[in-house]
N, C-alpha and C positions, 0 to 999 in steps of 0.2 A: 504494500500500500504506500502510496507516495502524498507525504504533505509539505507542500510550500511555504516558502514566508520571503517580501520583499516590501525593504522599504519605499519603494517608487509609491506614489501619494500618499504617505504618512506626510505629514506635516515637520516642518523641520526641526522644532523644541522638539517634538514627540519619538523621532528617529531612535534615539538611545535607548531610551526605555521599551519600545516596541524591538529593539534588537536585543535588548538583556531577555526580553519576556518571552522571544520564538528561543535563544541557544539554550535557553531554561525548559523548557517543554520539549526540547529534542535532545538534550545530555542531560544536565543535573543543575540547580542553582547554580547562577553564576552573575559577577557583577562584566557588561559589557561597558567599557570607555571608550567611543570613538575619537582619534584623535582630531577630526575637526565635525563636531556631531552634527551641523544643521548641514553640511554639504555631504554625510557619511552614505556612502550606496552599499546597498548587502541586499543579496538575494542567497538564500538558503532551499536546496532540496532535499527530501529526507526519506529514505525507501528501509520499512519496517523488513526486517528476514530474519523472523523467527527471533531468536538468543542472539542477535545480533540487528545493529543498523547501518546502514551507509549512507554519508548523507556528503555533501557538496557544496562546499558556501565558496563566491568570489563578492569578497568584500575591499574596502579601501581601508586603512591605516586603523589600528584599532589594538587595545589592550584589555586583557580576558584576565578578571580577578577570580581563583574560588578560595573564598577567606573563612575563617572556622568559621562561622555563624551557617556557612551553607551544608557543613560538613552535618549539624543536627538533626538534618532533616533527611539524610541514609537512610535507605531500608534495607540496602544491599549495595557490597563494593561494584564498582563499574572502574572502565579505564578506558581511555582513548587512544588510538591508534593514529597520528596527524602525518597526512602525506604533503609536504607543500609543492605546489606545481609552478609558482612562478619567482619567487623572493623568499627572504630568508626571515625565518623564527627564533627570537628569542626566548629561551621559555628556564624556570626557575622554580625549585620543588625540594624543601627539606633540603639546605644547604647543598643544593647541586643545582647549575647550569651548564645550557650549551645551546649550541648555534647549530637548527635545524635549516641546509642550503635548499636551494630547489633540488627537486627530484630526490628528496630523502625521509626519512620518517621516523618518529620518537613513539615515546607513549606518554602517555599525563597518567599517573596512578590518582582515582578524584576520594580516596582516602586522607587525602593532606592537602593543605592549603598553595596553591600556585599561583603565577603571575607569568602572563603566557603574553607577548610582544608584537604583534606583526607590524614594521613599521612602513612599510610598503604595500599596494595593491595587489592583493595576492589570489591564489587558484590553489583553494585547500579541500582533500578529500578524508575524511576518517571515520574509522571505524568505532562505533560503541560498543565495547565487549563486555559482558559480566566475567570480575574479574575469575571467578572461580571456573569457567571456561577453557580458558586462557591455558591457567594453573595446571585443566585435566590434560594439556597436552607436554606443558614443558616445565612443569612446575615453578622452584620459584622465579616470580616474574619482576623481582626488584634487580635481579641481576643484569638485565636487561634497561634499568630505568637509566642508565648515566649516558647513554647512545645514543649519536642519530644514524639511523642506518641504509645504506645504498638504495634508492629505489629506482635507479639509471642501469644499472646489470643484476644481473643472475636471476636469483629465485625474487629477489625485493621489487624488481621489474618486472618480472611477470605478475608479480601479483599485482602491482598498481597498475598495468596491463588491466587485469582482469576489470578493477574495480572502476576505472573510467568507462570498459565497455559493457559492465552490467547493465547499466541504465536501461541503453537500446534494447536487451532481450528483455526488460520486469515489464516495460510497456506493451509487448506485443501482446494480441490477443490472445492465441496458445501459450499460457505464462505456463513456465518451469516452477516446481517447488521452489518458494522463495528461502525456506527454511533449510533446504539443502546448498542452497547458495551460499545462506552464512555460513556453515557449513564446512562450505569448501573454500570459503577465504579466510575461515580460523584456521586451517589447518594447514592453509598455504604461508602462511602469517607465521605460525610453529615451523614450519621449515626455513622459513627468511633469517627468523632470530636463532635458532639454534645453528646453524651454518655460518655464521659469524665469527671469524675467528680471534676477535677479543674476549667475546664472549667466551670462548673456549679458554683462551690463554689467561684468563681475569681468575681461574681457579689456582688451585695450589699449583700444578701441572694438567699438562692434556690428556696424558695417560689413566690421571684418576678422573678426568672429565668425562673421556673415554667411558670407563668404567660404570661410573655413575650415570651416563645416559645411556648405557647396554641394563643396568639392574633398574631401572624406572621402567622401561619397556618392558621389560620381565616381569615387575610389579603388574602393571595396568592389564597385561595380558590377561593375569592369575587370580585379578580381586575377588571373581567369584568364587575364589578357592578358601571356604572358612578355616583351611589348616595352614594357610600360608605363614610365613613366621619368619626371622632370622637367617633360622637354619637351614630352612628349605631354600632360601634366596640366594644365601653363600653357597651352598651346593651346586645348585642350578648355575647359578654365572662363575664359578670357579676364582672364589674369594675368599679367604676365611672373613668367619660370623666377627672378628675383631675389626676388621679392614674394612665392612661392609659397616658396620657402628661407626667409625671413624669417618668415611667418606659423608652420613648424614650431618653427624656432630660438625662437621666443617660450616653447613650451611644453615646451622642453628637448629636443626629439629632429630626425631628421632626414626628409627625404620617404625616404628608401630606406628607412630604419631602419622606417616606421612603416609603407610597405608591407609590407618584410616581416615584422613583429610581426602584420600583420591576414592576411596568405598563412599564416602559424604556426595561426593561430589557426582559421582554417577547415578546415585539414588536421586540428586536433587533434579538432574537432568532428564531423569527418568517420569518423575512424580508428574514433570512441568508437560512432558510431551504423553504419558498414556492415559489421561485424564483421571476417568475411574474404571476403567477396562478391567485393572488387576488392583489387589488391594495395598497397602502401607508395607501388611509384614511380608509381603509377597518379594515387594520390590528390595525389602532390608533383605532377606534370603536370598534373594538372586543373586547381592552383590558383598555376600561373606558375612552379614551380620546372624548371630544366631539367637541375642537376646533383644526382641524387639523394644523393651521398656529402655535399655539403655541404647539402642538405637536413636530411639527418640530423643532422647537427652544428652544425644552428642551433637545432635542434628540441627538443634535448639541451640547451641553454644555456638557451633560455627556457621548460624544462618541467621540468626536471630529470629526465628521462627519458628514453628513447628511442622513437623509433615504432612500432615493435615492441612493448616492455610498453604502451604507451599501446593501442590494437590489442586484446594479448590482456585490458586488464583492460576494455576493454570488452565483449568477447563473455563473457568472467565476470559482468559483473553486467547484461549481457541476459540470460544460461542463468537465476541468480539469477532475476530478474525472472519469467521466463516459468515457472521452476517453481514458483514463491508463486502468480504470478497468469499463468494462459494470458491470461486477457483482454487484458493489457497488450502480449504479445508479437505 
């Protein structure tokens, strides 16, 4: 589903506020500063695809505040994905900057307060991803937050490729699952950043990089395995069970902790897309849990919710969905 917003006849006091109030209702709170707000032109488009959006704003000269007061109003982590197409991004997050050039792309994590720059007329594409998305393909996603990365060659090119010529195929009349679309630019998005070779080198070595991104796949393959464990991990990838604790401890968490943050995470994905098809303890058993009570109450910790509203606001904005567009349902 595609919604617009441009300020062409807004009124020119009114320009600012009318552009805080559409990037607010298409990301998260934010305060918008044009730098010259009664001459400011912004047109904004926005194509809903499923657990993800892609949207496309060419605007003039402008600074993007998200200050704690907006951080209150979460119900869930999100993050941005900013491809810029024609001029350069200053952008500033938890004591880190840098300078996103044309044709490259950062991410905004909208858990902490930023202060994002364009000071030129720009042609910017990005993506809104819930952050826990993200997580299920590459985990964690702070390592990734200090970079701006290629979107002129390899895989960071095709996929901004891809994302400029979505548009042309959502509009056509025989529409493609749009929900497979995000889909397949999260996933092309997880190979961009992982193929990065600071990323790689920004570890102790690449060897235990290496390592560490052969036992996560190994993980995610297995989550439905409720005997999965240490031991069975070390075995499996030919690690000892010390070496495989050590390689997590580097990135602050533990092997249990972070099977079960990626078991959360396939549940949550799960609950959002089969409505009420199958039941709660259904979906906790499919994906290793065996005590549904405490299921619940890990789910509730790291979602701020429970299974349940998670569940029914999914069969809401499927009904939502399917009564805008039957196509998509």
């Amino acid at each position: 589903m595609l919604t617009e917003y441009s300020v062409d006849g807004i009124a020119p006091n009114g320009k600012a506020r009318f552009w805080s109030d559409a990037v607010t209702c298409v990301y998260f709170p934010l305060n918008a500063r044009p730098s010259d707000p009664f001459r400011f032109s912004g047109k904004l488009r926005n194509w809903n695809l499923g657990d993800v959006s892609l949207s496309h704003i060419k605007s003039g000269p402008i600074r993007y505040l998200r200050e704690p007061e907006h951080l209150r109003v979460d119900k869930e982590e999100h993050l941005l994905v900013t491809f810029s197409g024609d001029s350069d991004i200053r952008f500033e997050q938890d004591r880190m900057s840098l300078t996103c050039r044309r044709n490259q792309f950062f991410i905004e994590m909208a858990h902490l307060p930023y202060v994002f720059d364009q000071l030129e007329h720009n042609d910017i594409w990005v993506l809104r991803i819930r952050a826990s998305l993200l997580k299920w393909h590459v985990g964690c996603i702070e390592k990734f937050v200090p970079y701006a990365f290629d979107a002129e060659r390899g895989i960071g090119a095709l996929l901004f490729d891809m994302m400029r010529m979505a548009p042309n195929r959502l509009s056509e009349p025989d529409r493609i699952s749009y929900a497979r679309v995000g889909q397949s630019l999260v996933e092309l998005l997880a190979l961009a950043l992982e193929s990065d070779e600071r990323v790689l080198d920004s570890r102790e070595s690449s060897v235990q990089s290496a390592h560490l991104a052969r036992i996560e796949r190994f993980i995610r393959r297995n989550l439905a395995n409720p005997d999965l464990s240490p031991e069975l991990i070390a075995q499996a990838c030919g690690v000892s069970t010390r070496y495989l604790h050590g390689l997590f401890r580097v990135g602050g968490s533990s092997v249990s902790r972070w099977i079960r943050e990626q078991r959360l995470i396939a549940c949550d994905r799960d609950l959002r897309r089969s409505g009420r098809k199958i039941s709660i303890a259904e979906v906790a058993y499919r994906w290793g849990f065996n005590d549904h009570a405490q299921f619940s109450r890990h789910f509730k910790a790291y979602f701020g919710r429970t299974p349940t509203d998670r569940r029914e606001a999914g069969v809401e904005l499927a009904g939502q969905a399917a009564l805008t567009d039957p196509d998509i349902a």
